[in-house]
KEFIMAR-58227 format. One record per atom (N, C-alpha, C): atom name; y, z, x; residue in three letters; residue number from 0. Coordinates in Angstrom, 3 decimals. Each point is the difference from the previous one (the first is absolute). Layout:
<recs>
<rec atome="CA" north="Y" up="Z" east="X" residu="ALA" num="NUM"/>
...
</recs>
This chain:
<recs>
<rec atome="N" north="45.298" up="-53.363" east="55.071" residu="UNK" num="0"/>
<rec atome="CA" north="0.712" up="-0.619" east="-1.100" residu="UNK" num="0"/>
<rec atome="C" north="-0.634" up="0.452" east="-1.309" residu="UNK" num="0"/>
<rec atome="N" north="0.986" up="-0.016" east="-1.214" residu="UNK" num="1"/>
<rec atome="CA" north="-0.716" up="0.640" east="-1.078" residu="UNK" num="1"/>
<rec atome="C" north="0.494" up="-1.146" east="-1.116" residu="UNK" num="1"/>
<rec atome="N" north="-1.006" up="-0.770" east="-0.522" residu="UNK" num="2"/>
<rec atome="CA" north="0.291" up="-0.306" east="-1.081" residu="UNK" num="2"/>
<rec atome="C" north="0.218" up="0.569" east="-1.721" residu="UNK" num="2"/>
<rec atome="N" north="1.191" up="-0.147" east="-0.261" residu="UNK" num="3"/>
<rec atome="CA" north="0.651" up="0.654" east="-1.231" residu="UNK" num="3"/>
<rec atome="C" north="0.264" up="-1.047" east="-1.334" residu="UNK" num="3"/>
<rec atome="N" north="-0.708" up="-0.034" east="-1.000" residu="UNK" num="4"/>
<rec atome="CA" north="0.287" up="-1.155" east="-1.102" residu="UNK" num="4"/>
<rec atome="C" north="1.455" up="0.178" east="-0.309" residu="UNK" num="4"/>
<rec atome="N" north="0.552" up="1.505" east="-0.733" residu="UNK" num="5"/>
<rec atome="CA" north="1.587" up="-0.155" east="-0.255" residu="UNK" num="5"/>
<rec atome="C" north="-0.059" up="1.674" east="0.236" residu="UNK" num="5"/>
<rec atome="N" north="1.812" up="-0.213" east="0.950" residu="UNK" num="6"/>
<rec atome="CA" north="0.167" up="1.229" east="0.159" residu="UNK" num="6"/>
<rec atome="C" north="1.381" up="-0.022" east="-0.827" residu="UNK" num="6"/>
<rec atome="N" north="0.344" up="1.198" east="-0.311" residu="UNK" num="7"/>
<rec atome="CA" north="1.452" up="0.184" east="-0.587" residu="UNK" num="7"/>
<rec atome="C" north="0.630" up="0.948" east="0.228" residu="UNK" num="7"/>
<rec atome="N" north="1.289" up="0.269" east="-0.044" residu="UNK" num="8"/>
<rec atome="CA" north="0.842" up="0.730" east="1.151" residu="UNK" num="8"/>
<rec atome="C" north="0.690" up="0.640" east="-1.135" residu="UNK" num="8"/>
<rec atome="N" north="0.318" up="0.946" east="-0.376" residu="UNK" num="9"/>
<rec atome="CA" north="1.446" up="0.592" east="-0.650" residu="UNK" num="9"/>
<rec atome="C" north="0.496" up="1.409" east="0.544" residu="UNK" num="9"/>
<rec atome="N" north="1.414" up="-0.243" east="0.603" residu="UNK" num="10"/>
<rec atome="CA" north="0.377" up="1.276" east="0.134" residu="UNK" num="10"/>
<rec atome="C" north="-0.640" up="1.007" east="1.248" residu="UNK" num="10"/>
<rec atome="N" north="-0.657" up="0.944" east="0.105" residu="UNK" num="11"/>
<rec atome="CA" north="-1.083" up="0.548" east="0.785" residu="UNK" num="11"/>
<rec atome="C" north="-1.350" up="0.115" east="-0.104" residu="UNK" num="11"/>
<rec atome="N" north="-0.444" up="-0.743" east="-1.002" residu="UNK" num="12"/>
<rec atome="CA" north="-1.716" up="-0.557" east="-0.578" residu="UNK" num="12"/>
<rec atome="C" north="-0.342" up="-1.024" east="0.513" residu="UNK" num="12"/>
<rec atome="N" north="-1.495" up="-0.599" east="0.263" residu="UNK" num="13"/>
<rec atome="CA" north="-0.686" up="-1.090" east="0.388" residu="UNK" num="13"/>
<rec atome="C" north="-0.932" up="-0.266" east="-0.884" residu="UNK" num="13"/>
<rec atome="N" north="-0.027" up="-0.821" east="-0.631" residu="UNK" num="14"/>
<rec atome="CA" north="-1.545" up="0.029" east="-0.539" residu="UNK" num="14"/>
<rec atome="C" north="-0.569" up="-1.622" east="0.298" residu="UNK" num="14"/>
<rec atome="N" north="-1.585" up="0.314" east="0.484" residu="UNK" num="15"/>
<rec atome="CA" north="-0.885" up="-0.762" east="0.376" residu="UNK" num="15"/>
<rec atome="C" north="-0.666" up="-0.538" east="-1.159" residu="UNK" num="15"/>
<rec atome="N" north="-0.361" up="-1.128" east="-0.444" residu="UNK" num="16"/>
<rec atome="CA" north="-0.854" up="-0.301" east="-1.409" residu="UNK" num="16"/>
<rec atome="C" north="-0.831" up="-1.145" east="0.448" residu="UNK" num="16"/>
<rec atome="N" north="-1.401" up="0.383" east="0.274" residu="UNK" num="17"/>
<rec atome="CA" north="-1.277" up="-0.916" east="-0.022" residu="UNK" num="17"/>
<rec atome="C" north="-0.115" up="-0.590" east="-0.883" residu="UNK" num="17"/>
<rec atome="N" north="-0.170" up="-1.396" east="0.132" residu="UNK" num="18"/>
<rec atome="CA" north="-0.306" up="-0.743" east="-1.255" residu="UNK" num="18"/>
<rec atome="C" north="-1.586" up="-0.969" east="0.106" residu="UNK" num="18"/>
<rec atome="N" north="-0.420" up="0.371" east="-1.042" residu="UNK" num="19"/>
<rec atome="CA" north="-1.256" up="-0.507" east="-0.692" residu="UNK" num="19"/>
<rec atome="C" north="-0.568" up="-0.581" east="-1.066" residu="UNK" num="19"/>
<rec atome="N" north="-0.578" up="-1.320" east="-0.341" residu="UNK" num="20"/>
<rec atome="CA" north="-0.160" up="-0.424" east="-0.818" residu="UNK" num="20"/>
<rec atome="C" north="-0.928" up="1.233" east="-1.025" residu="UNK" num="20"/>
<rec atome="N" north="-1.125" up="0.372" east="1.157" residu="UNK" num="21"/>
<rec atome="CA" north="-1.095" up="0.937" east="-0.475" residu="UNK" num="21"/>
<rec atome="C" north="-0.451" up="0.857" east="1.229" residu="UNK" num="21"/>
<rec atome="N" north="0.611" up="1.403" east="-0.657" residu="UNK" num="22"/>
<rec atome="CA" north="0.581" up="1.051" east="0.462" residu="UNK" num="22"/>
<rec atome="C" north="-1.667" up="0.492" east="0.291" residu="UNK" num="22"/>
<rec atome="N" north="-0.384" up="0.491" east="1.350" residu="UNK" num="23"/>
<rec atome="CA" north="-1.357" up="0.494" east="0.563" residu="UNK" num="23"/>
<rec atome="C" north="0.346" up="0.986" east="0.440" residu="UNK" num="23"/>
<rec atome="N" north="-1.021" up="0.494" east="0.568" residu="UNK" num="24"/>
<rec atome="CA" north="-0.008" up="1.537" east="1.133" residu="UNK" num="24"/>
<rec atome="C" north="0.591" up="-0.706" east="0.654" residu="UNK" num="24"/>
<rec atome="N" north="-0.179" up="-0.472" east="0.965" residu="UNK" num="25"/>
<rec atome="CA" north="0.172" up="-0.438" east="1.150" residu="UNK" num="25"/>
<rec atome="C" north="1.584" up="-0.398" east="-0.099" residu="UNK" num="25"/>
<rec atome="N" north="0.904" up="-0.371" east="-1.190" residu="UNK" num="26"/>
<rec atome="CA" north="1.091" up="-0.447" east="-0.522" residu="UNK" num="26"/>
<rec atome="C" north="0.845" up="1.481" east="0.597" residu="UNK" num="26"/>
<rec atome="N" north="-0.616" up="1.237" east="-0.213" residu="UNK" num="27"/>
<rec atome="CA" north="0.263" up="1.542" east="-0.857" residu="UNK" num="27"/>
<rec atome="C" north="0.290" up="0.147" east="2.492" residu="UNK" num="27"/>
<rec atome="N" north="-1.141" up="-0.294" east="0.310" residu="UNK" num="28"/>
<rec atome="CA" north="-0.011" up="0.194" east="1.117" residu="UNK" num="28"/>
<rec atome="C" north="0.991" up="-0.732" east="0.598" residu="UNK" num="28"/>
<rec atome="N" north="-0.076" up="-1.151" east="-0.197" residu="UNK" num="29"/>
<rec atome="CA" north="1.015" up="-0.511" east="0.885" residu="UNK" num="29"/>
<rec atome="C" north="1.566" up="0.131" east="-0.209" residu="UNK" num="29"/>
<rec atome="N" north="0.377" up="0.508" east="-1.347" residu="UNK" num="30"/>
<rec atome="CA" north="1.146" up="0.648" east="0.046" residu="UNK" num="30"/>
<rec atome="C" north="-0.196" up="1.475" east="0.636" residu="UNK" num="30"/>
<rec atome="N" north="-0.933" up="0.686" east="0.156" residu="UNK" num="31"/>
<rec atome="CA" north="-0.044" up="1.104" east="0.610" residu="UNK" num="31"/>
<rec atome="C" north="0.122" up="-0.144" east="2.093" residu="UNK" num="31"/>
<rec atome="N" north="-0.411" up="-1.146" east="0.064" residu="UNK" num="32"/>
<rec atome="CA" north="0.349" up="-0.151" east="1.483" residu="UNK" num="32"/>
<rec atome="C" north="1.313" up="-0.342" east="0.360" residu="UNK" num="32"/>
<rec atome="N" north="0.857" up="-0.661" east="-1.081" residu="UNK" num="33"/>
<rec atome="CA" north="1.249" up="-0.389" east="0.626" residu="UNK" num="33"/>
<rec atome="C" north="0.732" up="1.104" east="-0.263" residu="UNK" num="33"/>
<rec atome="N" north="0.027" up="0.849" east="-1.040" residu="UNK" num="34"/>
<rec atome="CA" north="0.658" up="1.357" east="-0.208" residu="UNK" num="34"/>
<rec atome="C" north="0.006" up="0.391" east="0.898" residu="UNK" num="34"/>
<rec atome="N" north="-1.463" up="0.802" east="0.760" residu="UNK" num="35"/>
<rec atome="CA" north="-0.409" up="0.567" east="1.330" residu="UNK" num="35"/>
<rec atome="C" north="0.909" up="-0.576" east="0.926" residu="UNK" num="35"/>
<rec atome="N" north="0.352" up="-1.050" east="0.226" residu="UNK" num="36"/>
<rec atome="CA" north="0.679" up="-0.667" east="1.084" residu="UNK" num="36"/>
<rec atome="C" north="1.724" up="-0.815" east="0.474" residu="UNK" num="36"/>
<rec atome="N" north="-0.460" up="0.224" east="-1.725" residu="UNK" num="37"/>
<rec atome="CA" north="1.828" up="-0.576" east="-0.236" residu="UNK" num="37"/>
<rec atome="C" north="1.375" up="0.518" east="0.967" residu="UNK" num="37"/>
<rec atome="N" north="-0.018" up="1.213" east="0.478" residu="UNK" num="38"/>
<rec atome="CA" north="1.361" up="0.293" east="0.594" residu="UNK" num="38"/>
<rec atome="C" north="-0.507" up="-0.048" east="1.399" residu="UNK" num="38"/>
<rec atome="N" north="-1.064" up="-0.342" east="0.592" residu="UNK" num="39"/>
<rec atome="CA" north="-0.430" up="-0.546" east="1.648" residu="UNK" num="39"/>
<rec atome="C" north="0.409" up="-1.597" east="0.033" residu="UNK" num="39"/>
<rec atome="N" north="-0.792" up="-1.140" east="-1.470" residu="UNK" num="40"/>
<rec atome="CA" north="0.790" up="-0.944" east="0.442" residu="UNK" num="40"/>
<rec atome="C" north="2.021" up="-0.203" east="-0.489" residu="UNK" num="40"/>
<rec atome="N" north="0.575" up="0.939" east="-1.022" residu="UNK" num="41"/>
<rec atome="CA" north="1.442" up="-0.325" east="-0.415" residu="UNK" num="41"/>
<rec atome="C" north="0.604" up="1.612" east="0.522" residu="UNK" num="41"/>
<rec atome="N" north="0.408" up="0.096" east="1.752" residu="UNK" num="42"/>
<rec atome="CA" north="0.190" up="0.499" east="0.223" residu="UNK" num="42"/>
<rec atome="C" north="1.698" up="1.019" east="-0.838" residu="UNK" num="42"/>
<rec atome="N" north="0.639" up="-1.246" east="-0.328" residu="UNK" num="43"/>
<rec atome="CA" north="1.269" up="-0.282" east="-0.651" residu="UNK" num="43"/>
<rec atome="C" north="-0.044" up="1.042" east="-1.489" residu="UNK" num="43"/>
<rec atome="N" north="-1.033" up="0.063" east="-0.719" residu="UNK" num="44"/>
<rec atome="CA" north="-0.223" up="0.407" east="-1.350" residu="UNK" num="44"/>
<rec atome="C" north="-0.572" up="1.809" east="0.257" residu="UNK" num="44"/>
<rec atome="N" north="0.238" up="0.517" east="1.010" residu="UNK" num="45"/>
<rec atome="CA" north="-0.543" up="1.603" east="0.192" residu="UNK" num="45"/>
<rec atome="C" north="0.039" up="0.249" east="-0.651" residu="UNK" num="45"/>
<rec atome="N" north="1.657" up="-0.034" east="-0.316" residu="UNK" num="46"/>
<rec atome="CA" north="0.866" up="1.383" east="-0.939" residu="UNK" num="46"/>
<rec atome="C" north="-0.086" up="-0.250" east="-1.860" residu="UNK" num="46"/>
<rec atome="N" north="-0.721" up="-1.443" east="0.054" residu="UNK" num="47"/>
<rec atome="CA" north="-0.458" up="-0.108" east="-1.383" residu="UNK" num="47"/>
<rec atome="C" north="-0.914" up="0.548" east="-0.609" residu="UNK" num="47"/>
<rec atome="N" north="-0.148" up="0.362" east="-1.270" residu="UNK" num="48"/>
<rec atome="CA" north="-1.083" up="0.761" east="-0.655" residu="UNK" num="48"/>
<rec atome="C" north="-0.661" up="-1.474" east="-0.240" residu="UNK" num="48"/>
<rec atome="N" north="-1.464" up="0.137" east="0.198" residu="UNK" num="49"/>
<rec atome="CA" north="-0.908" up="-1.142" east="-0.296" residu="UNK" num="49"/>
<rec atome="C" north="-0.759" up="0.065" east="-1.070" residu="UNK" num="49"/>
<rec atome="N" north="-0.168" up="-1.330" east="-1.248" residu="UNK" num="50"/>
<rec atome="CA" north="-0.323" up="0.353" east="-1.362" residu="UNK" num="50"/>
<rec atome="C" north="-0.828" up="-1.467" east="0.632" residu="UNK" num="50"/>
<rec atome="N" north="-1.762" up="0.143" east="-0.839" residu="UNK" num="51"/>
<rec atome="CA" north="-0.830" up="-0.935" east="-0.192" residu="UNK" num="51"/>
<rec atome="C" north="-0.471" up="-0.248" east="-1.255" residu="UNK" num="51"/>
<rec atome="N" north="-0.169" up="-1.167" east="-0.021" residu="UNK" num="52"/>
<rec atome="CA" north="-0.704" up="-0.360" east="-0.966" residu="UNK" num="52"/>
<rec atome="C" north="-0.894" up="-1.266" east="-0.148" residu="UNK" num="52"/>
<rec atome="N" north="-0.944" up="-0.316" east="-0.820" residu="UNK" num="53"/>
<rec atome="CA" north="-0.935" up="-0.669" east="-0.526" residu="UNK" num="53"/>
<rec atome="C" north="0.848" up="-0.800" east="-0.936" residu="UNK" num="53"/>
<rec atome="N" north="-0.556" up="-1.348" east="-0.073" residu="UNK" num="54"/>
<rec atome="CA" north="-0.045" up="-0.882" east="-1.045" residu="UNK" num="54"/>
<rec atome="C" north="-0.838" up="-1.520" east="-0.611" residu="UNK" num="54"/>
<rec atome="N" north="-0.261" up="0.206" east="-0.552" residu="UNK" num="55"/>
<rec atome="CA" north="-1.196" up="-0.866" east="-0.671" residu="UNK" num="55"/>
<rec atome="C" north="-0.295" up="-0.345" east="-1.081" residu="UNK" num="55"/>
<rec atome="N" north="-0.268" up="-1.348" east="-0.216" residu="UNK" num="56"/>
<rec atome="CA" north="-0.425" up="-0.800" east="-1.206" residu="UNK" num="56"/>
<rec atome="C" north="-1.222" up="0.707" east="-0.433" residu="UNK" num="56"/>
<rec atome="N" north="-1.385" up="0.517" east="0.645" residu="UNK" num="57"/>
<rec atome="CA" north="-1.184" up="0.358" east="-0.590" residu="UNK" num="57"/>
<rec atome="C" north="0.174" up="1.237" east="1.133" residu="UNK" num="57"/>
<rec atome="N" north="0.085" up="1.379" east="-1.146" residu="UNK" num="58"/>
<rec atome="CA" north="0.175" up="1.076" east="0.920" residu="UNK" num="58"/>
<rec atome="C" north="-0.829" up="1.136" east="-1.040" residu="UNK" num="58"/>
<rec atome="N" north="-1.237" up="0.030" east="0.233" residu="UNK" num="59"/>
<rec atome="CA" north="-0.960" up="1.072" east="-0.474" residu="UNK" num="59"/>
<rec atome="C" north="0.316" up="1.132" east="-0.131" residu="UNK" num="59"/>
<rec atome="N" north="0.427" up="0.493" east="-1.180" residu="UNK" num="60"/>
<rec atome="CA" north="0.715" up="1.519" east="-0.187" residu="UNK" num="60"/>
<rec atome="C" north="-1.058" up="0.928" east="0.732" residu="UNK" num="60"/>
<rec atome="N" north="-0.796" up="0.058" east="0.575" residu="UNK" num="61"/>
<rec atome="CA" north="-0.550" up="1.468" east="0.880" residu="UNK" num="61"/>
<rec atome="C" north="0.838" up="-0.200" east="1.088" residu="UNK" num="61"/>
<rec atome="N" north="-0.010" up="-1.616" east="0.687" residu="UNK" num="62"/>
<rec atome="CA" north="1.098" up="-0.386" east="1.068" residu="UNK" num="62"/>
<rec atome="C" north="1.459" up="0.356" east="-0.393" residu="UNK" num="62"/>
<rec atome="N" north="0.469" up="-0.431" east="-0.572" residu="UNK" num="63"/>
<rec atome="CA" north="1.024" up="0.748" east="-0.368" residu="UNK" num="63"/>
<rec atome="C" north="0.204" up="1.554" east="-0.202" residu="UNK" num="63"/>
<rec atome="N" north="-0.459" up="0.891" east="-0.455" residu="UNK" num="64"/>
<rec atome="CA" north="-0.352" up="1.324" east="-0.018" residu="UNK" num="64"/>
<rec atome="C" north="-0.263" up="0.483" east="1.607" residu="UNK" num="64"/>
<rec atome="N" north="-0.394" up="-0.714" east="0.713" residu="UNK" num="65"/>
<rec atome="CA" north="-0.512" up="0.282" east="1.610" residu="UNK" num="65"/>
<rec atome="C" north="1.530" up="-0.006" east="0.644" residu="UNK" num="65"/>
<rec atome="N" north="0.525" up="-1.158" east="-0.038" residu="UNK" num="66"/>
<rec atome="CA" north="1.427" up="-0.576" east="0.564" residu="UNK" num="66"/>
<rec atome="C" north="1.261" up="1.107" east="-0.494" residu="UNK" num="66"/>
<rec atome="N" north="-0.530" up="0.791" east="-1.406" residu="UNK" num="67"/>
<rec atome="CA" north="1.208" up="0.703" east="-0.002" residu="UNK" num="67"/>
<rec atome="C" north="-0.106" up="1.532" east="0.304" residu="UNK" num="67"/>
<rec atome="N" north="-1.369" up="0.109" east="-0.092" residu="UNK" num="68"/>
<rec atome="CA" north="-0.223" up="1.428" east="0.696" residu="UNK" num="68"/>
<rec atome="C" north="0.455" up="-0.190" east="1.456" residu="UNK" num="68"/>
<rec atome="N" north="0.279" up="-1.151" east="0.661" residu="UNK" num="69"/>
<rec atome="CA" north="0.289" up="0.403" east="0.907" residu="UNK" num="69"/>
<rec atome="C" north="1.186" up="-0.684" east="0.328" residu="UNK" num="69"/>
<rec atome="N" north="0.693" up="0.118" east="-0.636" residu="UNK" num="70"/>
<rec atome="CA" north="1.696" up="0.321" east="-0.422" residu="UNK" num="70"/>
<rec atome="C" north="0.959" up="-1.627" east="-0.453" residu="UNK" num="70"/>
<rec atome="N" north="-1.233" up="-0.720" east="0.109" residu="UNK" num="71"/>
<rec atome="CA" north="0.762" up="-1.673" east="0.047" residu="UNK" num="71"/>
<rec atome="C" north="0.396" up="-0.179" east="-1.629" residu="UNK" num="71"/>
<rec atome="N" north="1.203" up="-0.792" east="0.063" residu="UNK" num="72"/>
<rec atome="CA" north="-0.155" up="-0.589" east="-1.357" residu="UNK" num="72"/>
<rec atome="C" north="-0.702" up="-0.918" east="0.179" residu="UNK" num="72"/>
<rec atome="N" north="-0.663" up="-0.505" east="-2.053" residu="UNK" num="73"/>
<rec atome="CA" north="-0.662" up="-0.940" east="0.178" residu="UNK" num="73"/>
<rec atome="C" north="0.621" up="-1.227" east="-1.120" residu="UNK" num="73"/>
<rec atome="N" north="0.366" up="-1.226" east="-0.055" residu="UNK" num="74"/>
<rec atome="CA" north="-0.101" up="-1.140" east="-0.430" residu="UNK" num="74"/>
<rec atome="C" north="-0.651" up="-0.734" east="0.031" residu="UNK" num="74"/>
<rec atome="N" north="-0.411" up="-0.218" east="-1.188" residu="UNK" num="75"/>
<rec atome="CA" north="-0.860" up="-1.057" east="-0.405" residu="UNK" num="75"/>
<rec atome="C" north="0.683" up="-0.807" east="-1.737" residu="UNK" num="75"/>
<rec atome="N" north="-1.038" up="-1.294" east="-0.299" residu="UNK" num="76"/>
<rec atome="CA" north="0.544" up="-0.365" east="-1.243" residu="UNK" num="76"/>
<rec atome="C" north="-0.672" up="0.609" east="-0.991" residu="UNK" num="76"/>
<rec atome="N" north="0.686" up="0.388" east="-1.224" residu="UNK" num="77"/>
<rec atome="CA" north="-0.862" up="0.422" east="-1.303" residu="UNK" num="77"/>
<rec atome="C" north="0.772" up="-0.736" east="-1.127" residu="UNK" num="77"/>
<rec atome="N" north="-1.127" up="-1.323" east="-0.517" residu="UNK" num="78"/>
<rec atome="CA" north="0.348" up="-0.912" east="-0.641" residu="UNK" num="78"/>
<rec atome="C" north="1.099" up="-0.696" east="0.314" residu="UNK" num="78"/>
<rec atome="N" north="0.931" up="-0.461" east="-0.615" residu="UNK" num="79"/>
<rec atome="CA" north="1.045" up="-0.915" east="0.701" residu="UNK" num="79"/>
<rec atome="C" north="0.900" up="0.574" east="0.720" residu="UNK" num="79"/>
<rec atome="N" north="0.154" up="1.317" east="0.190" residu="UNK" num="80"/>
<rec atome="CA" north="1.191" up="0.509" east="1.198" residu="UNK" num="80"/>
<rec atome="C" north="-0.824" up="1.127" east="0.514" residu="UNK" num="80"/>
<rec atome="N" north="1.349" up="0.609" east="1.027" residu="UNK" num="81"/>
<rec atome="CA" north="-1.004" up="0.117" east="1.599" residu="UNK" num="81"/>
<rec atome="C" north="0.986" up="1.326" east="-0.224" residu="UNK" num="81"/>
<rec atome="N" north="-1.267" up="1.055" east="0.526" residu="UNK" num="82"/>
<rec atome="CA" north="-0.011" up="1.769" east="-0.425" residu="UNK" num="82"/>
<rec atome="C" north="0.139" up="0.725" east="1.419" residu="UNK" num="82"/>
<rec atome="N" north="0.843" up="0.879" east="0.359" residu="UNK" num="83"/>
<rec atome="CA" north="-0.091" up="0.424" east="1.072" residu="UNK" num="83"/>
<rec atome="C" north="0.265" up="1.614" east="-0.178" residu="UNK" num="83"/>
<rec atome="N" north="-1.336" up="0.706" east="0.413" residu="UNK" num="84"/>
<rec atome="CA" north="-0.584" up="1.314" east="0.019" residu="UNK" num="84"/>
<rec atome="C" north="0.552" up="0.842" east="1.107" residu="UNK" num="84"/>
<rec atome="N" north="0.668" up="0.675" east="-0.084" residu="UNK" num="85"/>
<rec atome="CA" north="-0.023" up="1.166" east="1.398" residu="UNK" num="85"/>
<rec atome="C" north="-0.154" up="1.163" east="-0.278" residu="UNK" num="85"/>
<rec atome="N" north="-0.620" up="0.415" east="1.031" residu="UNK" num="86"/>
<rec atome="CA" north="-1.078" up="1.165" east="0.274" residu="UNK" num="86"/>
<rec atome="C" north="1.326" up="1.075" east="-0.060" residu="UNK" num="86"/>
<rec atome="N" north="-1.062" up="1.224" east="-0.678" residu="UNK" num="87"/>
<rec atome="CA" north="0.898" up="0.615" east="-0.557" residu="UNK" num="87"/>
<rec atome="C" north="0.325" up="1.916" east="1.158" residu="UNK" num="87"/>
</recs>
């Protein structure tokens, strides 16, 4: 079984989005294990292209910089509204 905070569906895309108050390695990793694993547990979603991402209230721009080198967008808040980065 794989636990998923929110997944979202459009069209032929999936995207997976970890959510974190305060975004860690271990945050960076554990979206990296469900990526790794995502189309063993949603056999249904093959033929989808799979998009990840990070999101977080306290998200340390080197962490952030880590998350998009390796292709995730990232959300987080900056001041009263909420910024979402994808890797380019």
């Amino acid at each position: 079984m794989q636990e998923i905070d929110i997944l979202l569906e459009n069209g032929n895309h999936i995207a997976v989005v970890e959510v974190k108050n305060r975004v860690s390695q271990n945050s960076i990793d554990q979206l990296d294990k469900i990526m790794d694993n995502f189309y063993y547990f949603h056999r249904d979603y093959e033929d989808y292209k799979l998009i990840g991402a990070l999101a977080g209230k306290i998200f340390p721009k080197h962490l952030q910089t880590q998350a998009l080198k390796k292709g995730y967008s990232v959300i987080t808040q900056q001041g009263d509204h909420i910024e979402q980065i994808n890797p380019k």
